[in-house]
C-alpha positions in Angstrom: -14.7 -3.8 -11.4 -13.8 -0.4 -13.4 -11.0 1.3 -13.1 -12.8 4.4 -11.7 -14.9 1.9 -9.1 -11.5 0.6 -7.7 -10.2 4.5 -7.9 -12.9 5.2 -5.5 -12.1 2.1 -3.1 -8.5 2.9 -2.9 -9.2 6.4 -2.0 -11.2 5.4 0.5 -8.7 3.0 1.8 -6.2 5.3 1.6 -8.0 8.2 3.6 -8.2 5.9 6.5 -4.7 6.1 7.9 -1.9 8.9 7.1 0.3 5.4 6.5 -0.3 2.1 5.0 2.4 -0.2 6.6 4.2 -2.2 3.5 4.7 -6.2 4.9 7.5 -8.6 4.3 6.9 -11.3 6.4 8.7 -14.6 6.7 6.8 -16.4 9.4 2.9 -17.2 9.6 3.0 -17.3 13.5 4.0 -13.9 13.1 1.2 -12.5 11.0 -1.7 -12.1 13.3 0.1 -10.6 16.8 1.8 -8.2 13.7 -1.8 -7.4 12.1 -3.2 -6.9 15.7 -0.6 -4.4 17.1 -0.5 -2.9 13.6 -4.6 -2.2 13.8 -4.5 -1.1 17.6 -2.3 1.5 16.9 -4.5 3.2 14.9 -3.1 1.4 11.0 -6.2 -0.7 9.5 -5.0 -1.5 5.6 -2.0 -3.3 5.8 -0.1 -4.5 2.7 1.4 -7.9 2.9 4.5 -8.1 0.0 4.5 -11.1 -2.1 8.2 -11.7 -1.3 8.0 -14.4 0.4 7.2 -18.3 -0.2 4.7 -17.6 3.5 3.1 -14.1 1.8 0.0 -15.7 1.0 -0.5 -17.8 4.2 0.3 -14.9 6.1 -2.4 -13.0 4.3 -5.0 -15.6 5.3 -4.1 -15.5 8.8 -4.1 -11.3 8.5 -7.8 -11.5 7.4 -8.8 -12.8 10.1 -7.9 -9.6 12.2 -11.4 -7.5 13.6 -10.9 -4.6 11.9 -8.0 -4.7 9.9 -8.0 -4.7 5.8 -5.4 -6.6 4.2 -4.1 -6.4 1.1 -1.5 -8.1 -1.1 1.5 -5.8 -2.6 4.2 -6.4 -5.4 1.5 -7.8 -7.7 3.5 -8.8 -11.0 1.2 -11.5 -12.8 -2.4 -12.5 -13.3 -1.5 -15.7 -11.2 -0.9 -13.4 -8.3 -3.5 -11.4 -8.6 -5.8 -14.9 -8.4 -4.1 -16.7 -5.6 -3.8 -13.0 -3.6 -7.9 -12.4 -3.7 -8.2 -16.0 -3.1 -6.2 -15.9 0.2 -8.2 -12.9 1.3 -6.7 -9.7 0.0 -9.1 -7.2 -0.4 -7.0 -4.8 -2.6 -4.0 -4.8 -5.1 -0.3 -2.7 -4.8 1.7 -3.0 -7.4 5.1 -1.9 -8.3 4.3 -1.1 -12.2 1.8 -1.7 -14.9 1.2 -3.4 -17.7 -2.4 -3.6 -20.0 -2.3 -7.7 -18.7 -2.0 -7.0 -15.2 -4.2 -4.2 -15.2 -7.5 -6.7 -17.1 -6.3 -9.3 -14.2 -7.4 -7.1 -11.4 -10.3 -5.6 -12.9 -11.3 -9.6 -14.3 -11.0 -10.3 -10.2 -12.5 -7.2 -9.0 -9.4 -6.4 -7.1 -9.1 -2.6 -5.7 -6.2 -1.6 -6.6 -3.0 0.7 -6.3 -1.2 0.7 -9.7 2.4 2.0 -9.4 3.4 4.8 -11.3 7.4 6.3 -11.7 6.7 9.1 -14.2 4.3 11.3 -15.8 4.0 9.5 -18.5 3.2 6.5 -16.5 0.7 8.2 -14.4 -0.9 9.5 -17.2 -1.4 6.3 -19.1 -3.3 5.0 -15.7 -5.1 7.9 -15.7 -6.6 7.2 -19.2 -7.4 4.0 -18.5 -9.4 5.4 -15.5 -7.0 5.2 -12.5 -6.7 8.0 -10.7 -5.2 6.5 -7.3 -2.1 5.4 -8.0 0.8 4.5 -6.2 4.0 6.7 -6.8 7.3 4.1 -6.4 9.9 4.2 -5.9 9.2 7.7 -4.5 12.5 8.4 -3.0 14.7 6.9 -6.2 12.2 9.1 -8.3 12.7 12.2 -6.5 11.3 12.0 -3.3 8.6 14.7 -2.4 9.7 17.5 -5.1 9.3 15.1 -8.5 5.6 14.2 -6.7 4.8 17.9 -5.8 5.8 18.4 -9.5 3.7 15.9 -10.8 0.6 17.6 -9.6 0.8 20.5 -11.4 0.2 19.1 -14.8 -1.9 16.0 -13.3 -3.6 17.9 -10.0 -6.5 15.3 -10.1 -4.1 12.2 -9.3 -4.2 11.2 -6.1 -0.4 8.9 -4.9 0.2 6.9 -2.1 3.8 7.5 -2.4 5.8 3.9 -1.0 9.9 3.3 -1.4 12.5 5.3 0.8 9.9 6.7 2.7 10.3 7.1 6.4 9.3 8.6 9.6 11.3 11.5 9.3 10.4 12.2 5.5 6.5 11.0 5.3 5.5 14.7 6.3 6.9 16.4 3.5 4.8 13.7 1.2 1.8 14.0 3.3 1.8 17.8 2.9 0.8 18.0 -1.1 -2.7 18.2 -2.4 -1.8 15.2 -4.3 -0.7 12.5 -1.6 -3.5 10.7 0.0 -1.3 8.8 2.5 2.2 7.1 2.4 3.0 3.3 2.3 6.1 2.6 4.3 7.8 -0.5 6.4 9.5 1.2 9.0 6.4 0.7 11.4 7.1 -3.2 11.4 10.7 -3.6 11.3 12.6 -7.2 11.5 14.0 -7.5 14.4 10.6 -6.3 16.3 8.3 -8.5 14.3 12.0 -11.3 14.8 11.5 -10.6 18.4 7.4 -10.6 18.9 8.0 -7.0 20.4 4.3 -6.3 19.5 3.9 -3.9 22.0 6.7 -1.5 20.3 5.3 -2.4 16.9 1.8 -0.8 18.0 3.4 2.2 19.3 5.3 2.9 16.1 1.8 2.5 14.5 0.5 4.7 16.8 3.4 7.4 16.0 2.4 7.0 12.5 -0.8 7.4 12.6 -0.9 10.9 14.6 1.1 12.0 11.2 -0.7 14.9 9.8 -2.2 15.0 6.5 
C-alpha cells in the first residue's frame, strides 16, 4: 500500500465519526460488550492500544463486531505492525515515526495514522506521501492553537489530533480546516468498562458523536 492509498483510507476512516475512541483494555471478556456499545452509539473505528499483554486478543474479539472497524494504536515495531494486521486490525496509530516502521505498514498494507509533534515532523510524513496524520500529544504540543498554527504553512494536512483531548476541549480541535476528527479515551473510561456499565459507555459515545465538525 502507498502512502497516498492509506492517506485516502484514513481519511475516510476518519470522516466517519467526529471521535475515534483510543482503547486500553485489560480484559478480553470486556472487548466485545465495549466494541458493541461503542458502535451503537454512533463510534465505528475504534483503536485498541497495544498496552496491554490482552491488546491483541482483544482486537480479535473486536473484529468480530457488525459494523465496527478496529484498529490497533501505539504501533512502535515491525513485529507489531505483523501480529496487529494478523489479529484483525484494519488500520495503524502510531505515536511517532520512523523510515522502519513506516516500510512495515506499507510491506503489510496497513492504513495508517502516523503521529506527528511538529512541523517538521509533519512535513517529513508529508514527503513521504502522508498526508493524514495523527497530531500527539496534542495537548502537551499546544493543544488546538499549535494545530491551528500548523495549518497555515501545511493547509493540506489533515490530524486526527489524540492526547489530553477531552469532551470539553474536542470542539475547539474539531473547529480547524485541518482536523478531520479527534481520538480520545474519555468515551470508555475504567471504571465503566471495570463495571460492564455498557449502557453509559454507549451514551457517552452517543454524546461524542453529535460533536460538530
Amino acid at each position: 500500500m502507498t502512502p497516498q492509498d492509506a492517506s485516502r483510507e484514513t481519511e475516510a476512516l476518519c470522516r466517519r465519526a467526529p471521535v475515534i475512541p483510543v482503547l486500553v483494555v485489560h480484559d478480553v471478556a470486556h472487548a466485545r460488550p465495549l466494541a458493541e456499545a461503542l458502535v451503537a452509539g454512533g463510534l465505528p473505528a475504534l483503536e485498541v492500544t497495544l498496552r496491554t499483554e490482552a491488546a491483541l486478543e482483544v482486537i480479535r474479539e473486536m473484529a468480530k463486531v457488525e459494523g465496527g472497524i478496529v484498529g490497533a494504536g501505539t504501533l512502535l515495531t515491525p513485529d507489531d505492525v505483523k501480529a496487529a494486521k494478523d489479529a484483525g486490525a484494519r488500520f495503524g496509530v502510531t505515536p511517532g515515526c520512523t523510515d522502519r516502521l513506516l516500510d512495515a505498514v506499507e510491506a503489510e498494507d496497513l492504513p495508517t495514522l502516523p503521529g506527528a509533534a511538529t512541523t517538521t515532523e509533519a512535513l517529513r510524513l508529508l514527503e513521504r506521501g502522508y498526508s493524514v496524520q495523527k497530531f500527539f500529544p496534542a495537548e502537551a504540543n499546544g493543544g488546538a492553537p499549535a494545530l491551528k498554527s500548523i495549518g497555515g504553512p501545511l493547509p493540506q494536512i489533515r490530524f486526527c489530533p489524540t492526547g489530553g483531548v477531552s469532551l470539553k476541549n474536542a470542539p475547539d480541535y474539531l473547529s480547524l480546516p485541518n482536523t478531520l476528527c479527534v481520538g480520545g479515551s474519555w468515551v470508555a473510561p475504567n471504571d465503566l468498562v471495570n463495571a460492564g456499565d455498557w449502557i453509559a459507555i454507549e451514551a457517552l459515545a452517543r454524546e461524542a458523536a453529535a460533536l460538530v465538525r
